[in-house]
C-alpha positions in Angstrom: -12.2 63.3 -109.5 -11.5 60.5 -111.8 -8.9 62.5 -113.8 -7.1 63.1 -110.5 -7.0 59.7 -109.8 -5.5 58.5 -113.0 -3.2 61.4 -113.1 -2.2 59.8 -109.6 -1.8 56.0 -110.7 -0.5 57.4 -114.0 2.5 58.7 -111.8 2.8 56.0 -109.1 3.6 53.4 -112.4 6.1 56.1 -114.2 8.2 56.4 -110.8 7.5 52.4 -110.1 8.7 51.7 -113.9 11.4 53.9 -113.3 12.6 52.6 -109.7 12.2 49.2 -111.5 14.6 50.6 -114.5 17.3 51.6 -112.2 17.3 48.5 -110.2 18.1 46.6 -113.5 20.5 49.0 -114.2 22.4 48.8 -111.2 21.7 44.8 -111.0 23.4 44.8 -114.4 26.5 47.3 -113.4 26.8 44.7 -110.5 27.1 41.8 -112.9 29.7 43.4 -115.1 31.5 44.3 -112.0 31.8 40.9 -110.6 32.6 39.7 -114.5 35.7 42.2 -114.8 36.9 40.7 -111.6 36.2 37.1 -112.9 37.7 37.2 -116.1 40.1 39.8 -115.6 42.9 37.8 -117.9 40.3 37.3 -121.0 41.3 39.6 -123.0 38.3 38.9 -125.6 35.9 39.1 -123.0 36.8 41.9 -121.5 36.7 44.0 -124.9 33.4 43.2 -125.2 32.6 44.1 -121.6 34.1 47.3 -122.5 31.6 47.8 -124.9 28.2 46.7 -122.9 29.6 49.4 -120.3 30.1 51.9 -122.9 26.3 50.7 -123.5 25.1 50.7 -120.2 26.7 54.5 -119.7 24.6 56.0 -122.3 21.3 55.2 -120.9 22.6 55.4 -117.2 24.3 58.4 -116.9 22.2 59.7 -114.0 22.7 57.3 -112.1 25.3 57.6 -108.9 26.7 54.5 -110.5 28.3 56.0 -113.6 31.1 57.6 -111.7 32.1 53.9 -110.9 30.8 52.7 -114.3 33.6 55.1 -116.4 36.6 53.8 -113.6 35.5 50.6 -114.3 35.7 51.0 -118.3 38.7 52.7 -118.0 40.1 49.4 -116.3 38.9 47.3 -118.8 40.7 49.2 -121.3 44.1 49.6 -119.9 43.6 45.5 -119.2 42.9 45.4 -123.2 46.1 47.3 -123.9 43.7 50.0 -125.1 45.7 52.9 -123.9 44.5 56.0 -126.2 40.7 54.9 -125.3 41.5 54.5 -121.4 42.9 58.1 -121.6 39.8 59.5 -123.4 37.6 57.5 -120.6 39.7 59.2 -118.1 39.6 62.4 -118.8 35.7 62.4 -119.5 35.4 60.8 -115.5 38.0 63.5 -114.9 35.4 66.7 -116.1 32.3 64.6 -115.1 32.8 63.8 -111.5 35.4 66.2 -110.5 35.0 65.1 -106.5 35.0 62.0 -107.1 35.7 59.2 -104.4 37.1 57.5 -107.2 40.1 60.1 -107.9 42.8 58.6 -106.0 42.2 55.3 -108.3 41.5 57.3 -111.5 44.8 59.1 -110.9 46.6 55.3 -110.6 45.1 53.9 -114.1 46.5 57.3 -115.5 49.8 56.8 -114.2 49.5 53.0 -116.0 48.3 54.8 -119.5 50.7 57.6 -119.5 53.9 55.7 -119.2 52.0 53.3 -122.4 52.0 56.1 -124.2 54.8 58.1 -126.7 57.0 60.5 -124.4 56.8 63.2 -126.2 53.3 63.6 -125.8 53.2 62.2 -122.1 53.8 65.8 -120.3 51.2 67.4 -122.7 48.4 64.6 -122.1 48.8 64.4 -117.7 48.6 68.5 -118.2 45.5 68.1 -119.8 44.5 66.2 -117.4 45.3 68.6 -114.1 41.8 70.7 -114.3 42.1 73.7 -112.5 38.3 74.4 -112.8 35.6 73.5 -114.5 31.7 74.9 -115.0 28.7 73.8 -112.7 26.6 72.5 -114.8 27.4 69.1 -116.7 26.5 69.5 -120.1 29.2 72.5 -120.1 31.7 70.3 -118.4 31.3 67.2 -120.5 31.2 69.8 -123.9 35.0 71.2 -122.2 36.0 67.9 -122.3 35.1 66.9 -125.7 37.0 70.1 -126.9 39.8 69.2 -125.0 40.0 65.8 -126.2 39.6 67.1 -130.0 42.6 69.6 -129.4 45.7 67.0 -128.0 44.7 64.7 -131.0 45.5 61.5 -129.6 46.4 58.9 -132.1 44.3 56.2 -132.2 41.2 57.8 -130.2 39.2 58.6 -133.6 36.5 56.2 -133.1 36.5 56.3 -128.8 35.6 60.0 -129.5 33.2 59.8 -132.3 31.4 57.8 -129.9 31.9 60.4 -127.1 30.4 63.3 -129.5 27.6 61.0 -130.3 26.8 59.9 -126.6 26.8 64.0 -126.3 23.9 64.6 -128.6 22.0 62.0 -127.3 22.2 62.6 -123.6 21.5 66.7 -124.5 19.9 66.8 -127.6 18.8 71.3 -126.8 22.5 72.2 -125.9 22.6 75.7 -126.3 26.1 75.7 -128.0 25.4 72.9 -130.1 26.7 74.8 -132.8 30.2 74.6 -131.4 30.2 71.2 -130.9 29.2 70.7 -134.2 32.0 72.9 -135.4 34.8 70.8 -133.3 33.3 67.6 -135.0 34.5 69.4 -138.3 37.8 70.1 -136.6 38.5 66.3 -135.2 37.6 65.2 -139.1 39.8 67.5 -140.2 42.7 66.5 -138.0 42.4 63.2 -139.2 42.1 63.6 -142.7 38.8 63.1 -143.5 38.3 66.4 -145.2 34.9 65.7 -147.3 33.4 64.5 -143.7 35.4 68.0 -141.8 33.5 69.9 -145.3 30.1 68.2 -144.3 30.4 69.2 -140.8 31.2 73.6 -141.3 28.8 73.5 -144.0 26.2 72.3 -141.8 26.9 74.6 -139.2 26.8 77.3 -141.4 23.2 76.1 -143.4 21.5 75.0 -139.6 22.1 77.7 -137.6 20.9 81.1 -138.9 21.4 82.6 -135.5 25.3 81.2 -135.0 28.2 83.4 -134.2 30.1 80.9 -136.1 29.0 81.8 -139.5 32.0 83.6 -140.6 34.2 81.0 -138.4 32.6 78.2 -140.7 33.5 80.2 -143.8 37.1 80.7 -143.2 37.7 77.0 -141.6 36.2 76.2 -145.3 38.7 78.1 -147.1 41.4 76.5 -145.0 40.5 73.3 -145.6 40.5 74.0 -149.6 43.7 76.0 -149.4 45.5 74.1 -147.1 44.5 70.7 -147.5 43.1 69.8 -150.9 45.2 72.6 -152.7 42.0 74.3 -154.7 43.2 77.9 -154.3 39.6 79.2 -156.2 37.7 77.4 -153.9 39.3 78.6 -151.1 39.1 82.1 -152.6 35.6 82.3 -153.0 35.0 81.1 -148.8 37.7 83.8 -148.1 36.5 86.6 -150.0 33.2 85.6 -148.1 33.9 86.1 -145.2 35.6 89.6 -146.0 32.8 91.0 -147.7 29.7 89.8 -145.7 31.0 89.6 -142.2 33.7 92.6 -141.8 33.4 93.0 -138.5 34.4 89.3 -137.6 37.0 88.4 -135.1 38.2 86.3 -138.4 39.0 89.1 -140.8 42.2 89.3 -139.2 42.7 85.5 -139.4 41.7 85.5 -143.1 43.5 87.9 -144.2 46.4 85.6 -142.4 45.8 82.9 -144.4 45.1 84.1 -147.7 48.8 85.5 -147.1 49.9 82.2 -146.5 47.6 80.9 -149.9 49.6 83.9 -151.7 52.7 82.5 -150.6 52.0 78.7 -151.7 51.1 80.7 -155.3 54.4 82.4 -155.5 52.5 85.8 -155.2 55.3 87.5 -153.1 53.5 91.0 -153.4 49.8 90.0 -152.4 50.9 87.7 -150.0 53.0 90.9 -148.1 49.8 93.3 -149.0 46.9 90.6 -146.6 49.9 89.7 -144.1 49.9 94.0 -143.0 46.2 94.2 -143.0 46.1 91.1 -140.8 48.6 92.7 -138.7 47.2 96.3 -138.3 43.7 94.3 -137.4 45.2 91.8 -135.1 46.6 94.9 -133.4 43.7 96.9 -133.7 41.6 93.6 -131.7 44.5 94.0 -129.0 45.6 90.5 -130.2 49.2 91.6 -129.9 50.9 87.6 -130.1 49.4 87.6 -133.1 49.9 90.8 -134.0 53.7 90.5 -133.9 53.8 87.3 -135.6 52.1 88.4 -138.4 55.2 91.2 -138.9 57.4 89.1 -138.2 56.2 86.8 -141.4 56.2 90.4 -143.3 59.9 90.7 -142.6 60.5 87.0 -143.7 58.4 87.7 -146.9 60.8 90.4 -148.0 63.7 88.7 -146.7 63.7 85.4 -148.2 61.4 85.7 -150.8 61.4 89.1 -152.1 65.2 89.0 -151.7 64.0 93.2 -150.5 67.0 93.0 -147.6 66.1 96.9 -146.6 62.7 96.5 -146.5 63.3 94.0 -144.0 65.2 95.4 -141.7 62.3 98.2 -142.0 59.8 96.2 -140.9 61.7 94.5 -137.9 63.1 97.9 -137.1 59.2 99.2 -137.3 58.3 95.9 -135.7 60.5 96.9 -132.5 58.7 100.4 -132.8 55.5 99.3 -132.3 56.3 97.0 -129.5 59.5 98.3 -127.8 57.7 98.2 -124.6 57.9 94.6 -124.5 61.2 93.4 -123.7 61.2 90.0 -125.6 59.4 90.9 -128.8 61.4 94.4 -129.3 64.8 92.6 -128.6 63.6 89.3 -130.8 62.9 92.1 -134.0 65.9 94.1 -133.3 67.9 91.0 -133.4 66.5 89.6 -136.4 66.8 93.2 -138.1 70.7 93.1 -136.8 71.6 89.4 -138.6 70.2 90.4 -142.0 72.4 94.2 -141.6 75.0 91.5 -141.4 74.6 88.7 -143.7 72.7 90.1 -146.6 73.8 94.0 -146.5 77.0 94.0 -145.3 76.2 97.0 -143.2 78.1 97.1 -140.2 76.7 100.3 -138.9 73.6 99.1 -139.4 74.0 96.0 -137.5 75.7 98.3 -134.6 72.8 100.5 -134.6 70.7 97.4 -134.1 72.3 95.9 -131.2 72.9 98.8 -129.4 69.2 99.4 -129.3 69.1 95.9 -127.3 71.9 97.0 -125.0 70.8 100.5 -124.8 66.9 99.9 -124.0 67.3 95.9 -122.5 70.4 95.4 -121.1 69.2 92.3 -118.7 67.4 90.8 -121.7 68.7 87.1 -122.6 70.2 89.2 -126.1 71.9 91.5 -124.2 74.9 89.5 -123.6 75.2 88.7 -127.7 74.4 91.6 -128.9 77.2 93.7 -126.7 79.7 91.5 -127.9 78.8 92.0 -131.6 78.7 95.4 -131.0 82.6 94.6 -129.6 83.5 93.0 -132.7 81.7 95.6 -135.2 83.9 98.4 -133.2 87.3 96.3 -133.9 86.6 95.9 -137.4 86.2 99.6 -137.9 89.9 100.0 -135.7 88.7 101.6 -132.8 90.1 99.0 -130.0 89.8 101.6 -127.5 85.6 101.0 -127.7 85.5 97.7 -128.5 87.9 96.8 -125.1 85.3 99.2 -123.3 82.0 96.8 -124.3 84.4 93.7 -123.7 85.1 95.5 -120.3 81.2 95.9 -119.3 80.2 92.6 -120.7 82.5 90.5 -118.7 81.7 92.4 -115.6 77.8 92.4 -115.9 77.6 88.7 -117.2 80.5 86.9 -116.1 78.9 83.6 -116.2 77.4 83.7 -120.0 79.1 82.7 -123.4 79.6 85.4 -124.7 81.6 87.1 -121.4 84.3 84.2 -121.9 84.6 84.8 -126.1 84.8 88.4 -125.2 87.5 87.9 -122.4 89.2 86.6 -125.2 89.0 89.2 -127.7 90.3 91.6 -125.1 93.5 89.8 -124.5 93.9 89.4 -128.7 93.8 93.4 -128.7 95.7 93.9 -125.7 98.7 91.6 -126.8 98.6 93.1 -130.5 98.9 96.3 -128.9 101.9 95.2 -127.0 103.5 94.3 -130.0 103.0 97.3 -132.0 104.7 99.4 -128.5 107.6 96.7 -128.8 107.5 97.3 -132.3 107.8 101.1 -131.8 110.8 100.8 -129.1 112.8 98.6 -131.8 112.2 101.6 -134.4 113.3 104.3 -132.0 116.4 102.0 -130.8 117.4 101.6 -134.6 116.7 105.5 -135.6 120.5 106.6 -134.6 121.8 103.5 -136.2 120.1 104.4 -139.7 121.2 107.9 -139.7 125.2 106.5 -139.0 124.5 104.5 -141.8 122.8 107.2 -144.0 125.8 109.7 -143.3 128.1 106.6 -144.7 126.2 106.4 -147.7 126.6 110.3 -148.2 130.7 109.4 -147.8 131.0 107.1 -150.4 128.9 108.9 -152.7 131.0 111.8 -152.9 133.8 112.0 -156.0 137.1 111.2 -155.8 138.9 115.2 -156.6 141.6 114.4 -159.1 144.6 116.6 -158.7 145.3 116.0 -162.4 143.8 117.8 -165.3 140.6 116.5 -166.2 140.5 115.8 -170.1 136.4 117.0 -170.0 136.5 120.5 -169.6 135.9 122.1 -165.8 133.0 124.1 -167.1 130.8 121.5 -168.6 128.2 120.3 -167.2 127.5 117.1 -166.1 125.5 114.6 -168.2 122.1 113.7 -167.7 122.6 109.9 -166.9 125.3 111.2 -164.4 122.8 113.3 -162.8 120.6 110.4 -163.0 122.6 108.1 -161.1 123.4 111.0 -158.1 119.8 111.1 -157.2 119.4 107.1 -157.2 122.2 107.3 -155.1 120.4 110.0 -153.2 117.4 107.8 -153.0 119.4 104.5 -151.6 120.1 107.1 -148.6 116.9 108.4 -147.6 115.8 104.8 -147.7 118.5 104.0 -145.2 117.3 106.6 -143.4 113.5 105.8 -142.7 
């Protein structure tokens, strides 16, 4: 009985300690309320309000007054000029308390933030910020958030989200992806060039979590980080060839083999970089990753092409390339094209390049190539001399895409052939105008050729022949007519 009854008074003082808790909590939340609105244009103050809410959120969180607690922050900071940090606090309120009441005003002090911030990174940081949907429970949502944040890396929000990812463990020290987190931490280090800290971070994931998925993940971000960053191609070796060898059945083979291609390439190992960019390729396919897929040929091609100096094994693997993925309009047109410019510019083979853009025409003809590659095809057809084809494709290409580029270069083209042959008919009518005039003239020539008959007695005897230089000169003069002639 007495057991009962202390259990009883035990909990009436926990919830009475507590009620008294979050009375000071929301007494305080009051004060720095009315103290924002008091001091609004003290700039000194009102950073160091910023931080007593920052203070006040991390043991308050569950308390209805945090959604007004992060608005309130967020003023503070865009008062403080402390645009970067007022977009971070945002878009935490943003994932925390999607239904907000405050959303309307939220949505304001974003507007004031955005146009503070660079343009080029204004239409990427409000899209961020336009959640379509977002999980039920919090923990999830605020762990979205934080890998959202990581991703746009916002200059100047190092510290604001240090302190976000540290408020996280606090608030849910047993999340059950922890080990994700913990693996973006490695990321955000890594974005900002604190590589020995971005190290720390995929080691630990890797040495604290037996059971993580991320193991091999952890390996490979390793190897990047050595291959990429601090240039120590054995280092990164040994991380890579880990992950081949113990974990073959990773979603990261693919992405390893990727980048020891691209670790080849930095060495000026042209061969072995072409060997591990195919294997990543045939795996990326064989995972259905198909973006990747056809990236990954497409560096193949550009390995022989520009570094190899192989020209035909290029336009193999583009022409392969557009094989394997003819049944997607962009990428087989994209690879066909590529295959057609290097036919042109490094083989000089024109029926090569034809064969490659009529492919586009033949299997894409609304395709945003179409119009280019018809009118190289046009031009490839002149060059060979057979006008009569190229003024065909000129023909269909200004009828089928009278408004592109290409329609008005082609329209042009076809009047260039179609005055040249004008001038070659004109041509032909002066030639058969003159023909009766040459032969007149060729008959005269025959006239005064022939010898003047002496009726005296020739001194050289009538039976001797005529000299070979005489005979000489009668065929010159024979010549001088049938040149007349033609």
């Amino acid at each position: 009985m007495k057991k009962l009854q202390y259990t009883t008074l035990f909990l009436v003082f926990s919830f009475c300690t507590l009620n008294i808790f979050a009375q000071n909590a929301v007494s305080e939340f009051t004060f720095y309320s009315k103290e924002k609105e008091r001091q609004s244009d003290n700039i000194k103050l009102l950073e160091t309000l910023d931080r007593h809410l920052g203070a006040w959120l991390d043991k308050n969180y569950a308390l209805p007054e945090a959604d007004d607690a992060l608005v309130l922050r967020a003023e503070t900071e865009v008062l403080t000029k402390q645009y970067p940090k007022a977009y971070i606090t945002l878009l935490r309120h943003k994932y925390e308390f999607p239904n907000s009441a405050n959303s309307t005003k939220a949505k304001d002090l974003l507007m004031q933030v955005l146009n503070k911030m660079p343009k080029a990174q204004k239409q990427t940081l409000q899209k961020a910020y336009e959640i379509k949907s977002v999980p039920k429970n919090t923990e999830d949502r605020i762990a979205q958030f934080l890998s959202a944040a990581t991703k746009l890396e916002i200059k100047g929000t190092y510290q604001p989200l240090n302190e976000q990812y540290e408020s996280f463990f606090a608030r849910f020290p047993v999340y059950d992806n922890k080990d994700k987190i913990e693996l973006m931490i490695g990321d955000w280090e890594r974005a900002n060039k604190n590589y020995q800290a971005a190290i720390m971070q995929y080691k630990k994931v890797y040495d604290i979590y037996p059971s993580t998925k991320y193991k091999a993940a952890s390996l490979r971000m390793l190897g990047d980080i050595y291959a990429g960053e601090l240039k120590d191609y054995n280092q990164a070796s040994y991380y890579y060839n880990n992950v081949l060898k113990n974990f073959p059945n990773s979603i990261e083979i693919a992405t390893t083999y990727h980048h020891l291609a691209i670790m080849n390439e930095n060495q000026k190992d042209y061969p072995s970089a072409v060997d591990n960019i195919t294997k990543a390729a045939e795996v990326y396919l064989k995972n259905a990753q198909k973006d990747k897929a056809y990236g990954a040929y497409l560096y193949k091609a550009e390995l022989r092409n520009k570094r190899l100096k192989n020209y035909a094994g290029a336009v193999d693997t583009l022409n392969q390339t557009a094989e394997l993925f003819k049944t997607d309009a962009n990428k087989f047109t994209d690879a066909k094209n590529q295959a057609a410019e290097i036919y042109s510019s490094k083989l000089k083979d024109k029926y090569g390049e034809l064969a490659a853009y009529e492919s586009i025409t033949a299997n894409y003809p609304d395709s945003a190539l179409a119009p280019k590659a018809a009118y190289r095809s046009g031009e490839i057809y002149e060059s060979l001399g057979q006008n009569d084809k190229a003024k065909e494709i000129y023909q269909k290409l200004i009828v089928k895409y009278p408004a592109d580029a290409f329609a008005t270069k082609a329209q042009k083209r076809l009047v260039r052939i179609e005055k040249n042959e004008q001038k070659a008919k004109t041509l032909k009518a002066a030639v058969a105008v003159a023909a009766p005039v040459a032969q007149q003239a060729s008959k005269q020539a025959e006239q005064i050729s022939q010898p003047i008959i002496s009726t005296q007695d020739d001194p050289i005897k009538k039976d001797t022949a005529i000299p070979n230089d005489l005979q000489e000169e009668e065929v010159e003069a024979e010549d001088i007519v049938m040149e007349v002639e033609e």
